[in-house]
C-alpha positions in Angstrom: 0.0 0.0 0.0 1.1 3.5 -0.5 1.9 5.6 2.7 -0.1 7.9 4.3 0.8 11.4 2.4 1.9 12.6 6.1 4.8 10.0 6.6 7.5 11.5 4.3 8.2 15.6 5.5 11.5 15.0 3.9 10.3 14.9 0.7 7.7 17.4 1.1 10.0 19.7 1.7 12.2 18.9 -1.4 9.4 19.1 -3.2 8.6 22.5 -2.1 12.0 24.3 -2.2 11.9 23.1 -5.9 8.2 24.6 -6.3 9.4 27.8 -5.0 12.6 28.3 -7.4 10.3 27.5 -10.2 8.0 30.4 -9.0 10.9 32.7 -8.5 11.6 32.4 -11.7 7.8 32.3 -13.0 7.3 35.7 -11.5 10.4 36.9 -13.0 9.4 36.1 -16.5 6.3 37.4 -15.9 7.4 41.1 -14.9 9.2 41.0 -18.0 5.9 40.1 -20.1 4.1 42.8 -18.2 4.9 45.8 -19.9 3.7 44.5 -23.6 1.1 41.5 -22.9 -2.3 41.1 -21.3 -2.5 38.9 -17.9 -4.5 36.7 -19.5 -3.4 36.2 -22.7 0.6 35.6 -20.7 -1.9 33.7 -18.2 -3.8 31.2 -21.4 -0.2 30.8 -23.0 1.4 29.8 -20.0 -1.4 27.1 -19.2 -2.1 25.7 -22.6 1.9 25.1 -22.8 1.9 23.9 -18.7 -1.3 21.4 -19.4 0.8 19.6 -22.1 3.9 19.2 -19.5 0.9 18.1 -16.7 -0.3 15.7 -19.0 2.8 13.6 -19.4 3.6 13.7 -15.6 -0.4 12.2 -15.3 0.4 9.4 -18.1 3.8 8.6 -16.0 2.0 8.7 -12.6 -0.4 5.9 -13.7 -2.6 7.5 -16.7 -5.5 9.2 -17.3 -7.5 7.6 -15.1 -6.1 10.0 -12.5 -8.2 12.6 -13.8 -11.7 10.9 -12.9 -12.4 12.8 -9.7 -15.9 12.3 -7.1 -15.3 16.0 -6.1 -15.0 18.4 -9.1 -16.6 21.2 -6.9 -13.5 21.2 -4.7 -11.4 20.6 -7.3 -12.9 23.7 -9.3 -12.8 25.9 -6.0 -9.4 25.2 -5.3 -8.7 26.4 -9.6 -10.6 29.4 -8.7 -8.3 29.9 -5.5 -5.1 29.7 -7.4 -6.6 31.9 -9.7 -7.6 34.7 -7.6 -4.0 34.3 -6.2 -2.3 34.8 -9.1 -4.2 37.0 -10.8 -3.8 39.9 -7.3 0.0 39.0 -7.4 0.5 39.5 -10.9 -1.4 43.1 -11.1 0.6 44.5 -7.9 3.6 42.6 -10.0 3.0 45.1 -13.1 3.4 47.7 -10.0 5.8 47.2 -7.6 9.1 45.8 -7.2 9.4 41.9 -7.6 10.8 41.8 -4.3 8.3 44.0 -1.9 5.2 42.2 -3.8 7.0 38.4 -3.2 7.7 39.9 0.9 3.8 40.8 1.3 2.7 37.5 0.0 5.5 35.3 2.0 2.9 36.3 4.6 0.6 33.0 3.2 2.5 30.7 5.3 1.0 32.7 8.3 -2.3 32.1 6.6 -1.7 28.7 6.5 -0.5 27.9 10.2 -4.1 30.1 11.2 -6.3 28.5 8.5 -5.0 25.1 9.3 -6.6 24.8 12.6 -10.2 25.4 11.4 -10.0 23.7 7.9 -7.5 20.9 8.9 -8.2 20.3 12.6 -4.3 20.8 13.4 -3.2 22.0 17.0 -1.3 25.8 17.3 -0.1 26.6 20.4 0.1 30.5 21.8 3.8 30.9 21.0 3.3 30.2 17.2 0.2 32.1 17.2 2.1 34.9 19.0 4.8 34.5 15.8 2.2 34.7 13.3 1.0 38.2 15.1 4.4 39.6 14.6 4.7 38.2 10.9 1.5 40.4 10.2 3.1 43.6 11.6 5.9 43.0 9.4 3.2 43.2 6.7 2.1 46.3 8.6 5.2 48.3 8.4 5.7 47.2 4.9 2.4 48.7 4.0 3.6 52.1 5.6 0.4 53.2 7.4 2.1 56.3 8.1 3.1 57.8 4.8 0.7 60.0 2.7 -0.2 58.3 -0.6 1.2 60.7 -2.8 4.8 59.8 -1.0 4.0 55.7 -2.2 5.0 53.8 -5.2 1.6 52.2 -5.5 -1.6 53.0 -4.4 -2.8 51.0 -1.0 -5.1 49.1 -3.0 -2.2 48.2 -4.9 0.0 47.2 -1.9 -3.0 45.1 -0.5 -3.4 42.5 -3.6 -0.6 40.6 -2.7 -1.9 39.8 1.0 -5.1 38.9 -0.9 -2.9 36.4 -3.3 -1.9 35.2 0.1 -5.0 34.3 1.9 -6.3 32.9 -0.9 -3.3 30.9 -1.7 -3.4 29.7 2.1 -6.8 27.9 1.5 -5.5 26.5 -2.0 -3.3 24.6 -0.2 -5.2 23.7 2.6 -7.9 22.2 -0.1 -4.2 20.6 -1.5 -3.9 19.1 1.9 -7.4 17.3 1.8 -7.7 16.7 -1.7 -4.1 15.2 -2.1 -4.9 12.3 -0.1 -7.2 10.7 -3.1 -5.7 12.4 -5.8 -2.1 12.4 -7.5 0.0 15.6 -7.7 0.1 15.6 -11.6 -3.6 15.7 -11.7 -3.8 18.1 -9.3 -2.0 20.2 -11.6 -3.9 19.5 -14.9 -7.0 20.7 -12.7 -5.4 24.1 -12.4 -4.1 24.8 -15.3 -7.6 23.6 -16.9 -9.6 26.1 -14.7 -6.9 28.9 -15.6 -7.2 28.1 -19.8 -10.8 28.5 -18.8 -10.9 31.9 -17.1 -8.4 33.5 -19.4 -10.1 32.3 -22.8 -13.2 34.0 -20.7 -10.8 37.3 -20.6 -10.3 37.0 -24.0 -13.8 36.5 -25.2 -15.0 40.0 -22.8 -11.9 42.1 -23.1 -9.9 40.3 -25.9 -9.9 43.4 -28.0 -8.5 45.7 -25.4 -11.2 48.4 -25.0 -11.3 48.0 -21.3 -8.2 49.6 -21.1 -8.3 52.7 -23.4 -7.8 55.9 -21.4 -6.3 54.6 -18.5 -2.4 55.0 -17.7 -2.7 52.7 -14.5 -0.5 49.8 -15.1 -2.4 46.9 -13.4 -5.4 48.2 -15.3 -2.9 47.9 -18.4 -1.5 44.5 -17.6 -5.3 43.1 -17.1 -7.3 44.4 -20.2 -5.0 45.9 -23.1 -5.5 43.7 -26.2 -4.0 40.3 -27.5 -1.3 40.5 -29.8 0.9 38.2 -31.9 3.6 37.3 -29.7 7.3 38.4 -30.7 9.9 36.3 -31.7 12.2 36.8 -28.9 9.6 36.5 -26.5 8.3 32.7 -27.6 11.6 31.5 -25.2 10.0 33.3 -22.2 6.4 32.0 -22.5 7.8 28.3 -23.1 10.0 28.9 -19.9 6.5 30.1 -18.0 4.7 26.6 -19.9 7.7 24.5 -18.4 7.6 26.1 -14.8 3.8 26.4 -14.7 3.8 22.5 -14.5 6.7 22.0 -12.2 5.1 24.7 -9.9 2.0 22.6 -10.1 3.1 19.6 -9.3 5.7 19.9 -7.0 3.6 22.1 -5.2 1.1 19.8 -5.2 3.2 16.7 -4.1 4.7 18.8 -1.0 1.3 19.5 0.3 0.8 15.5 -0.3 3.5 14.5 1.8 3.7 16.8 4.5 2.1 18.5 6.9 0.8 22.4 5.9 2.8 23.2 9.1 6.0 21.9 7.9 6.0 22.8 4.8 5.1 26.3 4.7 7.6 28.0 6.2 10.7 26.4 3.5 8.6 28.5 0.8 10.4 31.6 2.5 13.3 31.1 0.6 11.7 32.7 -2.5 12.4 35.9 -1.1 16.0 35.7 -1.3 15.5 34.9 -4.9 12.9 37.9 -5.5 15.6 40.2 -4.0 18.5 38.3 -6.2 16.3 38.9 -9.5 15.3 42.3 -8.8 18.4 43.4 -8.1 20.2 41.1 -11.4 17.6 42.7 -14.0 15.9 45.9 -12.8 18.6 47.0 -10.6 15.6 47.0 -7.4 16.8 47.0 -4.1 14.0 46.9 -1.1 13.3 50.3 1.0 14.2 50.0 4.5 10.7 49.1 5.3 10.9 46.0 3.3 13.3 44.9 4.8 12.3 45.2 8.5 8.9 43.6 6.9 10.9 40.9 5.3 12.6 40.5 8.3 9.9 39.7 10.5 7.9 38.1 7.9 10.7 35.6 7.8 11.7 35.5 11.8 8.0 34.2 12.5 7.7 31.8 10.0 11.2 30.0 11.0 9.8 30.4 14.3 6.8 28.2 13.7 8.5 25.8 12.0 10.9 25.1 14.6 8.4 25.1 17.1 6.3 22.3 15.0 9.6 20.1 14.9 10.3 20.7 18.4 6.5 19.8 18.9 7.3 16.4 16.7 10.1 15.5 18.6 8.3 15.8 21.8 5.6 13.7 20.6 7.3 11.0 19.1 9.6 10.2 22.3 8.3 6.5 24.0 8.2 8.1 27.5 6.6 11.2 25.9 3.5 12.4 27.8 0.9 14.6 26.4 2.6 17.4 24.2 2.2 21.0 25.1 
């Protein structure tokens, strides 16, 4: 028999540090596509290119028998989370510096620690609830309550979507969590990328022709409704790159929340925001404010806080003369 999806943290972990690269670079590509492209015609390219790679993990995972699912409602609510996630990242993405939107969304794993003792019945005790408080102010300062918005990069609104790409990434893989016990990473992944070719091709048919973004010279407005066009030469590299790494995001996302408890998992998907800094920095020259970095800061000391609380709580529990864990 095959073992319980919560016996192997090892290789949930794995699996996520390799999901995480391939979205550091995702979102890199993606910046680059902002300033000529639509979201969802980058979005429908990406997918229609990612399904094809999620396909071939599905065949070599068993087949495409994996695809017959008893809960397409979840399975569709969990597409429209990941949309929603991506699609707030993305327009504050158009915005703001690769790495300031990346340190307001590492605030998911937060999400994820709260969300996981209502949706998956896990324990938190008061110290890691206490870290998750201070991982929000970081998100607090970063949103700098105190300046005037004429002194801001990005509107408020702006600076908000990413926490919004965050909550609603949290309950994506929460529903990963529940759903992964039935159903195999690579279809997991086909069932995104079906629900994203869906929505954008829904973009497409509404705003295809651009008219939703005449007269406006607000970028995310730009980067969400200016017209299709025929893709450049040059550019065909970088939307086969997003194809490629929308499946390995997918499913190696996918499998970590398999294998793994949300708890122990999470907190390894911090180390994209070394790599958002890295890539800021190699290609647009970005360096984070001061407020970023205090942000980033204690964004990242809470999360590493709550994960070594969890293993500390493991070990505890796991020792023969162990009594009731605190």
């Amino acid at each position: 028999m095959d073992r319980t999806p919560h016996s192997r943290p090892g290789a949930g972990i794995a699996f996520v540090l390799g999901g995480i690269l391939a979205i550091s670079i995702n979102d890199m590509l993606i910046k680059q596509l902002s300033g000529g492209y639509p979201l969802h015609q980058v979005v429908f390219v990406r997918s229609a290119i990612g399904i094809l790679f999620s396909l071939m993990l599905v065949q070599a995972e068993g087949g495409l028998h994996l695809l017959k699912t008893r809960q397409p409602g979840l399975h569709l609510l969990r597409g429209v989370m990941v949309v929603i996630s991506n699609m707030c990242f993305f327009l504050a993405l158009a915005v703001i510096p690769l790495a300031d939107a990346t340190a307001l969304f590492f605030v998911a794993p937060l999400f994820i620690t709260v969300l996981s003792i209502p949706i998956l019945g896990e324990k938190v005790g008061p110290l890691r609830l206490g870290a998750v408080l201070v991982g929000f102010a970081g998100v607090v300062i970063m949103q700098r309550p105190w300046a005037s918005a004429e002194s801001l990069q990005a509107s408020r609104i702006v600076l908000l979507l990413p926490v919004v790409a965050a909550l609603t990434y949290a309950i994506l893989q929460l529903m990963t969590r529940k759903l992964g016990a039935t159903t195999k990473a690579s279809a997991l992944a086909v069932y995104i990328q079906g629900v994203f070719i869906i929505v954008s091709l829904g973009f497409w048919i509404v705003a295809g022709d651009g008219r939703f973004a005449e007269g406006s010279d607000n970028a995310s407005i730009q980067f969400l409704f200016r017209a299709w066009i025929r893709p450049a030469p040059e550019d065909w590299g970088l939307l086969l790159g997003l194809g490629f790494n929308s499946a390995i995001i997918g499913y190696c996302l996918g499998q970590a929340y398999r294998l793994a408890d949300a708890a122990t998992v999470a907190p390894f998907e911090y180390a994209g925001l070394p790599l958002a800094v890295f890539w800021g920095w190699l290609i647009w020259s970005d360096l984070p404010d001061w407020e970023v970095w205090i942000g980033m800061a204690l964004i990242m000391g809470a999360g590493l806080f709550v994960f070594l609380r969890e293993q500390q709580k493991a070990r505890r529990v796991t020792r023969p003369t162990a009594g009731r864990g605190g």
